[in-house]
C-alpha positions in Angstrom: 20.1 -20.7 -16.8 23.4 -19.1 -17.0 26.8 -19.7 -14.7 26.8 -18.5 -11.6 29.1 -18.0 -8.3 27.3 -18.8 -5.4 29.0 -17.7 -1.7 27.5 -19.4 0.9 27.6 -16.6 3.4 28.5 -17.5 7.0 27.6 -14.2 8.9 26.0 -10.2 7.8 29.6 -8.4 7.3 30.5 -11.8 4.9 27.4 -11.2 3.0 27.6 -7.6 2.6 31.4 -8.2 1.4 30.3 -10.7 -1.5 27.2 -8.3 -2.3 30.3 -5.6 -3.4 30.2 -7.5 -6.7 28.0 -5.6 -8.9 25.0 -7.3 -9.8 25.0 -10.1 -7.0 22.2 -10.9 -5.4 20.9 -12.5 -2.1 19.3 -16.2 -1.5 17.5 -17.0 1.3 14.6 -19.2 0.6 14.6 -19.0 -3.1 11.5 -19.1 -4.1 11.0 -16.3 -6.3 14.8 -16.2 -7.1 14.4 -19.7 -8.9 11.7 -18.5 -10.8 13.4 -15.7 -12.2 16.7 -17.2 -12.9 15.0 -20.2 -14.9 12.7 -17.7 -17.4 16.7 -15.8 -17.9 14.9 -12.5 -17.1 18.5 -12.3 -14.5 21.3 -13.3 -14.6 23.5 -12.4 -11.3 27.2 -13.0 -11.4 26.8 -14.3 -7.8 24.7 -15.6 -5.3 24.7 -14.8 -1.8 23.1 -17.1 0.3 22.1 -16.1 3.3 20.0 -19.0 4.3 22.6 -20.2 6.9 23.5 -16.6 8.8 23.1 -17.5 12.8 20.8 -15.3 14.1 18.7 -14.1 10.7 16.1 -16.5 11.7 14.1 -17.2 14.6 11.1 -14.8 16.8 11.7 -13.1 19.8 10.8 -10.4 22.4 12.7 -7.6 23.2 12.8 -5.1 25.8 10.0 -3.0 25.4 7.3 -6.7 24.4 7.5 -5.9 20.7 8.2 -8.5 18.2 11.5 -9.1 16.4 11.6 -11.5 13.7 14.3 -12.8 12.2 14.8 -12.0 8.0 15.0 -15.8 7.1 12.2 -17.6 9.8 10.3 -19.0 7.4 6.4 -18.8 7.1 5.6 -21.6 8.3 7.2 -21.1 11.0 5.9 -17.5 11.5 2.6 -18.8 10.9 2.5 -21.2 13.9 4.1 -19.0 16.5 2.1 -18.6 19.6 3.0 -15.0 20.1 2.7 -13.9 16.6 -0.6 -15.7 16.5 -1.4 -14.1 20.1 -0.6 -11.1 19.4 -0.5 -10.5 15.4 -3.5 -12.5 14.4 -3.7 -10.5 11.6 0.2 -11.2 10.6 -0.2 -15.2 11.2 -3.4 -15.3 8.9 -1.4 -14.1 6.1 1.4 -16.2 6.8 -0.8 -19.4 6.9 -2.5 -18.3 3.8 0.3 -17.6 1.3 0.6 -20.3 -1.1 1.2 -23.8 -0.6 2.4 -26.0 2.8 5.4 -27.0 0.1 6.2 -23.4 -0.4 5.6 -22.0 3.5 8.0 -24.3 4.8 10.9 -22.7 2.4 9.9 -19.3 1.5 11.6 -16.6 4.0 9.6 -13.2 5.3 12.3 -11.2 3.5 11.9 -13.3 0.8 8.0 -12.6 0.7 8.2 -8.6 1.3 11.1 -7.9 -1.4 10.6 -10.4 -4.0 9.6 -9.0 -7.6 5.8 -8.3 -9.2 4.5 -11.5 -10.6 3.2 -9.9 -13.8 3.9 -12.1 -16.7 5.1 -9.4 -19.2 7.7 -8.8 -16.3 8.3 -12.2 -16.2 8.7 -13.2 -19.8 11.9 -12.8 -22.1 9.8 -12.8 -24.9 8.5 -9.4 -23.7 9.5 -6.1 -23.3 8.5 -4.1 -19.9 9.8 -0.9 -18.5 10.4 -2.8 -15.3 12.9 -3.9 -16.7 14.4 -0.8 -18.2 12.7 -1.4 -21.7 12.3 1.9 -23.2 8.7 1.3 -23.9 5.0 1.9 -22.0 3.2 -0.7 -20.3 2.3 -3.5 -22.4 -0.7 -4.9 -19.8 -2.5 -1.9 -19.8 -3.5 -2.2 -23.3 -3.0 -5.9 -22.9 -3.8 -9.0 -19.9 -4.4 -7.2 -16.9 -7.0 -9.2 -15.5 -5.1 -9.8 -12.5 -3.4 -5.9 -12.3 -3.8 -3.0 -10.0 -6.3 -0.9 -9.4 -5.1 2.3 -8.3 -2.1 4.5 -9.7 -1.6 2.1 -12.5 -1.5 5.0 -15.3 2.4 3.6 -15.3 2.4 0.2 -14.6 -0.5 -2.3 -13.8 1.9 -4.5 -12.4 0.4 -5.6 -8.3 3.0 -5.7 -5.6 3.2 -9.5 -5.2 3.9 -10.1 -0.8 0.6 -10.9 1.0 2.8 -10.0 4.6 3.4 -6.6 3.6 -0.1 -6.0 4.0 -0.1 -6.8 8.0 3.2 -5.3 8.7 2.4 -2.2 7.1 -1.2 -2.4 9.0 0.8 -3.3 12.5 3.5 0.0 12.1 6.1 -2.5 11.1 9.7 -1.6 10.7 12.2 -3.6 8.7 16.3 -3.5 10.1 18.8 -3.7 7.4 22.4 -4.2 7.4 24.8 -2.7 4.4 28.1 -0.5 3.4 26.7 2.2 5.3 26.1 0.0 8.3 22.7 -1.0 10.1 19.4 1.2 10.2 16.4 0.9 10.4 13.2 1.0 7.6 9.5 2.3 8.8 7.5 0.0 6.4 5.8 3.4 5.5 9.0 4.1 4.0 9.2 0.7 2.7 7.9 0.7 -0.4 8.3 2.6 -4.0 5.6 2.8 -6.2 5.6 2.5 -10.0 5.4 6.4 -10.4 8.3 7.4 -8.2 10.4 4.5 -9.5 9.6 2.0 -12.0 12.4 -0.2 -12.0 12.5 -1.0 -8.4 10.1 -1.4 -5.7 11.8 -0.8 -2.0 14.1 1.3 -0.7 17.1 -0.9 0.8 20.2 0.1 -1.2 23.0 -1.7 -3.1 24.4 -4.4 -1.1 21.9 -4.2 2.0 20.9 -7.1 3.4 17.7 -7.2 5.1 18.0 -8.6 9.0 15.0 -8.3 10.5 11.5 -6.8 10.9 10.3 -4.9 14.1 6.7 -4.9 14.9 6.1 -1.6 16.6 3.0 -0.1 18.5 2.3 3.4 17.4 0.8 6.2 19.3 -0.3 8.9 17.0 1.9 8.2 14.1 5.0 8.2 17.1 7.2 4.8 17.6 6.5 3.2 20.8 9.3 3.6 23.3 9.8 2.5 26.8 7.3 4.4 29.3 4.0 4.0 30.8 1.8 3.9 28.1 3.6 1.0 26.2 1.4 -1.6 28.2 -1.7 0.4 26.3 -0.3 -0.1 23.0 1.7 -3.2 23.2 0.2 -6.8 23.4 -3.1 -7.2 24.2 -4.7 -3.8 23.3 -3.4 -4.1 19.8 -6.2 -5.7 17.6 -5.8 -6.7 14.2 -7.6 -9.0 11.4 -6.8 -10.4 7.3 -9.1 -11.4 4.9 -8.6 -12.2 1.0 -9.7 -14.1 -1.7 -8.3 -16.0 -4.4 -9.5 -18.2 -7.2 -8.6 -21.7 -4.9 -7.7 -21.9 -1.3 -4.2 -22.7 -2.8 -1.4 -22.0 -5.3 -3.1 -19.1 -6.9 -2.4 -15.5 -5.9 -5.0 -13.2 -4.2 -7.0 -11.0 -6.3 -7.0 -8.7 -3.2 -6.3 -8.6 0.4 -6.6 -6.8 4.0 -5.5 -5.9 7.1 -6.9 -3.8 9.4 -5.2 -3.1 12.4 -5.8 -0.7 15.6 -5.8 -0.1 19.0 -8.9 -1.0 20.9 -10.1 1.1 24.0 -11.7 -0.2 26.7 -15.2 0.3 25.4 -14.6 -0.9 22.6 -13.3 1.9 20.0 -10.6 1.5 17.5 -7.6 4.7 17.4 -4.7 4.5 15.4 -6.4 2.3 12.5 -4.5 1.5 9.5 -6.4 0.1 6.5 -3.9 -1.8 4.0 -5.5 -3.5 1.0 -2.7 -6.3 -0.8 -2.9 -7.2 -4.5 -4.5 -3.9 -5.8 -1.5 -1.3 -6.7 2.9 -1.7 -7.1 2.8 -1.0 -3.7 0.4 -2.0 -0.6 -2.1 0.4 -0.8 -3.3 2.5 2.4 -7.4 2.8 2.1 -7.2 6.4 4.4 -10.7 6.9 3.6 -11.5 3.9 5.4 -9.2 4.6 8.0 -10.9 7.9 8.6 -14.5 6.3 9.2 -13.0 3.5 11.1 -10.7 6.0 13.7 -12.7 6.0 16.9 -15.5 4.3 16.5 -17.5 0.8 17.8 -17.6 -1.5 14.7 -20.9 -2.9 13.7 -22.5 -4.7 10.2 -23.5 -0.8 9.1 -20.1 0.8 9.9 -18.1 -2.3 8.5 -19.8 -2.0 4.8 -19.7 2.1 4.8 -15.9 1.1 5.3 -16.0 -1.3 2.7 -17.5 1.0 0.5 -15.1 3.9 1.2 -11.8 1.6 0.8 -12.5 2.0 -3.3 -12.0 6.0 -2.6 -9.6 7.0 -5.5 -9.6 3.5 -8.0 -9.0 3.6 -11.2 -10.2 0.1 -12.1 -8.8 -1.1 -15.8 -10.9 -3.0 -18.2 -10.4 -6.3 -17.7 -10.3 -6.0 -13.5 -13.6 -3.8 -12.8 -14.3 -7.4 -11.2 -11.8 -6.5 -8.2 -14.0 -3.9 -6.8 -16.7 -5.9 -5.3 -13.5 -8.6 -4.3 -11.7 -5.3 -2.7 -15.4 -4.6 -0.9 -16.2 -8.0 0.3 -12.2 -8.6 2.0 -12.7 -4.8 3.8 -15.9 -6.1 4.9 -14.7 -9.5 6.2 -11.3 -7.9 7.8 -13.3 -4.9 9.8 -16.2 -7.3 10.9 -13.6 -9.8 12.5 -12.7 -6.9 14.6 -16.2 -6.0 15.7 -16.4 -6.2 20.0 -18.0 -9.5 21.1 
């Protein structure tokens, strides 16, 4: 590991003023950080930690009932909230899921949505990957991709690595971000950059932003929720959601494929505005629309849930090696849409 500065930042305007350095880089939880600084594949002049910012961490309400949670609360933390779990079930699965009770009590949400693929040709010094700005093609598509994507993966097979992007995307998420430019505000559709727009990077937030928090939003045909009469329909109660994935052992290992399905449920018992993410199957969390489209309006039952299931593989381009994932992909869908079925 190579010398380092490391600012200990004491509020948002002094951590955007030590990210001016080019090449710094922010520390909340560290987590994947430490991993990448030990295998040399960085090697940041500076480290901004951000662990210690008043106010980054920590879940609250605000005016209209939607959730704002701090960049830094850590998972564990998320995970045991009684609003996110009232609320979010589908948000508090995945937090409670993600690795190990070691890891959940350090590892920050910001940390989990913007840390890097886990791919081990990405990983590796001994190895040379576009993702790193090698000039050369993919080495796991003709190589170990067991564990890869499988959609748009003509580029890169490399699988966007944060289980909690999958509900937040799935919930209409937004994340805020503070930077030279000042604060604004992320749609989680907006999120995320895909190995074929952008291969070296894999969000949107810009040099020297700092991620602050992430909104949960209802959503009314595509429209943020504002203030008003119908934000009791949206909000709270009426907004259902579920997770499901599956790994090789309850923990440590990564998920070879997750879900979230998440919508809001009429009073008979219909799902509108339903979001289908899958996790762990494409550099970016991958929206099933097919799925979406046969879930939108309609009573869940066993039949409906494995025609979902089914159509949630619309458009995969499975590799070799990972033709496996499929019936994995088909079996969380199912679980995820079932756990939403009315009682």
């Amino acid at each position: 590991m190579r010398a380092f500065e490391y600012v200990l930042a004491g509020s948002i305007p002094d951590a955007a003023r030590a990210l001016e350095l080019a090449g710094a880089v922010v520390k909340g939880g560290g987590i994947d950080l430490v991993d990448r600084l030990k295998s040399r594949t960085i090697a940041p002049p500076r480290l901004v930690g951000v662990d210690r910012v008043a106010g980054l961490s920590g879940i609250a309400l605000d005016g209209v009932g939607a959730l704002v949670i701090g960049a830094t609360t850590k998972l564990a933390a998320l995970a045991e909230h009684p609003e996110v779990v009232r609320r979010l079930p589908a948000l508090a699965a995945a937090a409670r899921d993600a690795a190990t009770p070691q890891v959940r009590a350090m590892a920050t949400l910001a940390g989990n949505l913007l840390q890097r693929p886990r791919c081990w040709y990405f990983r590796s010094p001994l190895e040379a990957c576009p993702k790193r700005g090698d000039a050369v093609a993919c080495p796991a598509i003709p190589g170990r991709h067991e564990y890869g994507a499988i959609f748009a993966n003509t580029r890169c097979a490399a699988v966007h690595p944060s289980s909690l992007a999958v509900p937040l995307l799935a919930l209409g998420a937004e994340l805020r971000v503070t930077g030279p430019a000042g604060e604004r505000a992320i749609p989680f559709d907006a999120l995320f950059v895909g190995p074929e727009v952008d291969i070296l990077r894999e969000h949107t937030l810009a040099a020297g932003e700092v991620a602050t928090a992430i909104r949960v939003l209802g959503r009314d045909s595509g429209r943020l929720v504002e203030p008003g009469p119908d934000t009791a329909r949206i909000l709270g109660a009426q907004l259902a959601s579920a997770y499901a994935e599956c790994r090789h052992r309850q923990s440590s290992d990564w998920p070879l494929a997750t879900c979230a399905v998440a919508g809001v449920r009429a009073a008979d018992g219909s799902l509108s505005e339903v979001r289908v993410v899958l996790g762990a199957v494409a550099g970016v969390p991958h929206r099933a629309l097919a799925a979406e489209r046969l879930l939108e309006g309609k009573r869940i039952d066993p039949a409906l849930a494995t025609r979902v299931a089914e159509a949630a593989l619309d458009g995969a381009t499975p590799l070799p090696l990972n033709r496996y994932k499929l019936a994995i992909v088909s079996a969380v869908v199912a679980e995820a849409v079932t756990a939403l079925a009315p009682l």
